[in-house]
C-alpha positions as CSV (number, residue, x, y, z in Angstrom):
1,X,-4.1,18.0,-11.3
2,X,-2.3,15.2,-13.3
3,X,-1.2,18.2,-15.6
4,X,1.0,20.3,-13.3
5,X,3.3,17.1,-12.1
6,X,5.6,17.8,-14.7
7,X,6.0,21.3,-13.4
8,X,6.0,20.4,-10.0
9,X,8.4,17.4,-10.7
10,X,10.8,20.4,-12.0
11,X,11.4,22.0,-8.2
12,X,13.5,21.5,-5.7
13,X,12.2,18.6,-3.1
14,X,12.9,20.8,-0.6
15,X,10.2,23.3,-1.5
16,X,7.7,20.4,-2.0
17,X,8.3,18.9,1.3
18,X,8.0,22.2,3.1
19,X,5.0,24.1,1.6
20,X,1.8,23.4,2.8
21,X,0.2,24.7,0.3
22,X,1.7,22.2,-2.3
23,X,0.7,19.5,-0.1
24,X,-2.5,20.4,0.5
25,X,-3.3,21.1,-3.1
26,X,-2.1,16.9,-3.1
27,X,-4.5,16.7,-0.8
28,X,-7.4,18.9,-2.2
29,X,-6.8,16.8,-5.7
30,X,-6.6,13.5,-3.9
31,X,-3.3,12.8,-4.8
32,X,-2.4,11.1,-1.8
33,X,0.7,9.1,-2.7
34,X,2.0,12.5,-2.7
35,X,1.1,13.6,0.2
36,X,2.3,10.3,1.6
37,X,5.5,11.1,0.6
38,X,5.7,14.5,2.1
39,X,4.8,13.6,5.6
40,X,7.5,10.0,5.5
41,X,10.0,12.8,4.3
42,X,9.1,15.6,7.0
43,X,9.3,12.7,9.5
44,X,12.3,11.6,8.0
45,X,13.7,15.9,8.4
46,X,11.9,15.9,12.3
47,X,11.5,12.4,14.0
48,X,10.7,13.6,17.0
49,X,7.5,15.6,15.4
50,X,4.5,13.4,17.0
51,X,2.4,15.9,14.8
52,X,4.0,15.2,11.4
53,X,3.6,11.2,12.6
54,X,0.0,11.4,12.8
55,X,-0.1,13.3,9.6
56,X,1.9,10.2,8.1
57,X,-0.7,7.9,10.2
58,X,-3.4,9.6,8.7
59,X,-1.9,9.3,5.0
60,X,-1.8,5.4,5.4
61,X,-4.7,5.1,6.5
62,X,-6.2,7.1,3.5
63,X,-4.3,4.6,1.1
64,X,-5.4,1.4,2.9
65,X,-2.0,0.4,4.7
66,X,-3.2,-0.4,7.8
67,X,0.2,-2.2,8.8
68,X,2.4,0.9,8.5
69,X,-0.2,3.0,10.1
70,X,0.0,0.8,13.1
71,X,3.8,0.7,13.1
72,X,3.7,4.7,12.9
73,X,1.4,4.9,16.3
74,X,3.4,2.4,18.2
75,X,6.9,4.7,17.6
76,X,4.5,7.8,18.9
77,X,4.0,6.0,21.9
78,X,7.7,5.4,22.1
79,X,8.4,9.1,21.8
80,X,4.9,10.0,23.7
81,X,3.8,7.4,26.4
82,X,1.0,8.9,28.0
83,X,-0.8,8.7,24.8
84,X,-0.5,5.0,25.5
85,X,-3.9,4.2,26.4
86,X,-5.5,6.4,23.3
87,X,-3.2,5.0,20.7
88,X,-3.5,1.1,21.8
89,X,-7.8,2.0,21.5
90,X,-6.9,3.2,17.8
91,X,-5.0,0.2,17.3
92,X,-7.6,-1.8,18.0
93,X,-10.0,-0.3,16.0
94,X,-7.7,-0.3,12.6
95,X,-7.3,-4.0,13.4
96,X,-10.7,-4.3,13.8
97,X,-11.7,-3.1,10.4
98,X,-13.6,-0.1,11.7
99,X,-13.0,3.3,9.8
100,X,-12.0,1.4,6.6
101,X,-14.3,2.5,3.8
């Protein structure tokens, strides 16, 4: 996997940031700093996407930062209130420690 970065780090950004199947081939190859990076940049393209911020949720808490996962799900109840009550429960359990490996 290492081996095709060079190649990969040769293409547009664009392209990267759009396929899926480049970012799941991050994902299949556990390269998740990559994906990561995908998902802050597809938020970054869509804000208002509450699916590509729980992608990005779900990419922070794969690398440990429970902080910026938490920050993520309070903007989605900004942009998505009725999920309120089911995002503040998920809260909770990331502060808690549960679902950590």
């Amino acid at each position: 996997p290492e081996e095709a970065n060079p190649f990969l780090d040769k293409l547009d950004k664009e392209i990267i940031y759009n396929d899926n199947r480049i970012l799941n081939a991050f994902a299949a190859t556990n390269q998740y700093h990559r994906v990561l990076e995908i998902w802050q940049k597809r938020v970054e393209n869509n804000p208002q996407s509450i699916t590509n911020r729980q992608s990005l949720v779900a990419s922070y808490l794969l690398l440990g930062e429970w902080n910026k996962a938490t920050e993520e799900l309070n903007k989605i109840i900004e942009l998505d209130p009725s999920k309120k009550e089911q995002i503040e429960f998920a809260i909770q359990e990331i502060r808690a420690g549960r679902g950590k490996n």
